[in-house]
C-alpha positions in Angstrom: -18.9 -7.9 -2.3 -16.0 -9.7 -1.1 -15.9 -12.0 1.7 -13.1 -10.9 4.2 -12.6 -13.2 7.2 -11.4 -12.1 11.2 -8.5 -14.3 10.1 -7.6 -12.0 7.0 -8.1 -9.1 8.5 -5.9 -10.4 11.9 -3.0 -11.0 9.2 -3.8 -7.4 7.4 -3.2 -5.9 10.5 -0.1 -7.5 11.7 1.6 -6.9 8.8 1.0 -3.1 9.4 2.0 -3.7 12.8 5.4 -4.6 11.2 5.8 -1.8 9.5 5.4 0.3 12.0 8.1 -0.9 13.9 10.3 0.2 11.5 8.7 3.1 9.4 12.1 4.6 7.9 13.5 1.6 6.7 10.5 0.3 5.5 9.7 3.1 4.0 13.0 3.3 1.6 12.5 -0.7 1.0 9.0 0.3 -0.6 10.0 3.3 -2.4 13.1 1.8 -3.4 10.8 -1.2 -4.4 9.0 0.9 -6.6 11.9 3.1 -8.5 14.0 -0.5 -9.0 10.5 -1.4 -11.0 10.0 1.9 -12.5 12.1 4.5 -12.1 9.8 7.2 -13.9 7.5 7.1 -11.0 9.7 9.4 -9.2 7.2 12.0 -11.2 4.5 11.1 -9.4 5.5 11.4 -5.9 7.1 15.4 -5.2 9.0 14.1 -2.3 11.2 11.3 -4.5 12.5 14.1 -7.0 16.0 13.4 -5.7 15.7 10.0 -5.0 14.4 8.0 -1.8 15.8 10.3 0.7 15.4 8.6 4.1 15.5 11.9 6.0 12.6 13.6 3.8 9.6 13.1 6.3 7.2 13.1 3.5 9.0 9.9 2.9 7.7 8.3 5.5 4.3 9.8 6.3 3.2 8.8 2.4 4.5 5.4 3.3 2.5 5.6 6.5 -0.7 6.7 4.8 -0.7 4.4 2.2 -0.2 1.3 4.3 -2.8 2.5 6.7 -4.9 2.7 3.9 -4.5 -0.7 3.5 -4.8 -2.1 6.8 -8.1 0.5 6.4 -9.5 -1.5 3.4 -8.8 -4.7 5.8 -11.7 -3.6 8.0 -13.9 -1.9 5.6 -14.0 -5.8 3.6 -14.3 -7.2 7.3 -17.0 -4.9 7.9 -19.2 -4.6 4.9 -17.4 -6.9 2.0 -16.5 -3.7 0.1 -14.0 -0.7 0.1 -15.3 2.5 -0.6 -12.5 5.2 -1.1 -12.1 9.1 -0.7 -13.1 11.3 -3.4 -10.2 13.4 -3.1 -7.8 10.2 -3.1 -9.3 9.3 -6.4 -9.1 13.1 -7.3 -5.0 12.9 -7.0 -5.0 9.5 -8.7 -6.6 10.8 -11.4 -5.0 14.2 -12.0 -2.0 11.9 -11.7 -3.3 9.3 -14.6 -1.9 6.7 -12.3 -2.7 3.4 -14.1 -3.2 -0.3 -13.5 0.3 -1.1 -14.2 1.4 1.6 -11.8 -0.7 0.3 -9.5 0.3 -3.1 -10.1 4.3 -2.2 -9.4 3.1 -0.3 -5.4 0.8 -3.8 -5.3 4.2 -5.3 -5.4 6.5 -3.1 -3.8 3.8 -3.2 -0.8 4.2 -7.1 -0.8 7.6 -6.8 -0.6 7.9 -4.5 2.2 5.5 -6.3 4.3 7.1 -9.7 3.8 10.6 -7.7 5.0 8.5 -6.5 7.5 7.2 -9.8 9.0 10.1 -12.0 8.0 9.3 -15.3 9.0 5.8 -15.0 10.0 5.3 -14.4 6.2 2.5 -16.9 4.6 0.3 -17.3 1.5 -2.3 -16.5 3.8 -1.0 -13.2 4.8 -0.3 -12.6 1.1 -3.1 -13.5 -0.1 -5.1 -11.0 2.4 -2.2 -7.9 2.1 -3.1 -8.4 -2.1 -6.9 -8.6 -1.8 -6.9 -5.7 0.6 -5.0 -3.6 -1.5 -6.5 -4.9 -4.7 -9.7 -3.7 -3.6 -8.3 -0.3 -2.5 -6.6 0.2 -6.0 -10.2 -0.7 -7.1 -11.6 1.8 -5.0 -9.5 4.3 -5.7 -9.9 4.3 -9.7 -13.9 3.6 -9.1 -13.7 7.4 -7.3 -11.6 9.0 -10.4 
C-alpha cells in the first residue's frame, strides 16, 4: 500500500491538465523523448514505424491514454493506496516483452514531457508524485502480465 496524499494527487492531475493543453506537441516531446533514449522502441509502438509523425492521430491518442493512465493511477493510490491495472494492458505488455528498462526510458520521457508541460510550476513535489504514480502503474502493469 502506498500512501498517496490530496496534495499528490492535486499535482498528478495538474500536470495532465498541462498536457492537455497541448496534446500534439506534447505528444512528439514524449515520443521524441523516448526514440532520443532508444531508438529501437520504435518496434513497439505500430504508429512510430516512420518516425514521430505529428499528424498520425495514433500519435496522440496513445499519448493521451497513457498519461490518463497515469493521472488514473493518481486516484486509484488516493483512493485505495494501490493501482490495480487491466488485464489486457498487461496482456500487450507482455506479448510485447516490454521490460523494466523500457519502462524506465517512458518513466523518463513522461517526466520530461510534464515538466515542458508545466514549465515553471515544475517542483520535486510534482516529480516526485508524476514518478510514484507511474511507478506504481508500471508495477501494475507487469504484476497483470
Amino acid at each position: 500500500m502506498v500512501a498517496f496524499s490530496d496534495k499528490q494527487e492535486a499535482l498528478v492531475n495538474g500536470a495532465y491538465e498541462a498536457f492537455k493543453a497541448d496534446i500534439p506537441k506534447y505528444s512528439v516531446v514524449f515520443y521524441t523523448s523516448i526514440l532520443e533514449k532508444a531508438p529501437a522502441a520504435k518496434n513497439l509502438f505500430s504508429f512510430l514505424a516512420n518516425g514521430v509523425d505529428p499528424s498520425n492521430p495514433k500519435l496522440t491518442t496513445h499519448a493521451e491514454k497513457l498519461f490518463g493512465l497515469v493521472r488514473d493511477s493518481a486516484a486509484q493510490l488516493k483512493a485505495s493506496g494501490a493501482v490495480v491495472a487491466d488485464a489486457a494492458l498487461g496482456a500487450v505488455h507482455s506479448q510485447k516483452a516490454v521490460n523494466d528498462a523500457q519502462f524506465l526510458v517512458v518513466k523518463e520521457a513522461l517526466v520530461k514531457t510534464l515538466k515542458e508541460a508545466v514549465g515553471a510550476k515544475w517542483s520535486d513535489e510534482l516529480s516526485g508524485a508524476v514518478e510514484v504514480a507511474y511507478d506504481e502503474l508500471a508495477a501494475a502493469i507487469k504484476k497483470a502480465y
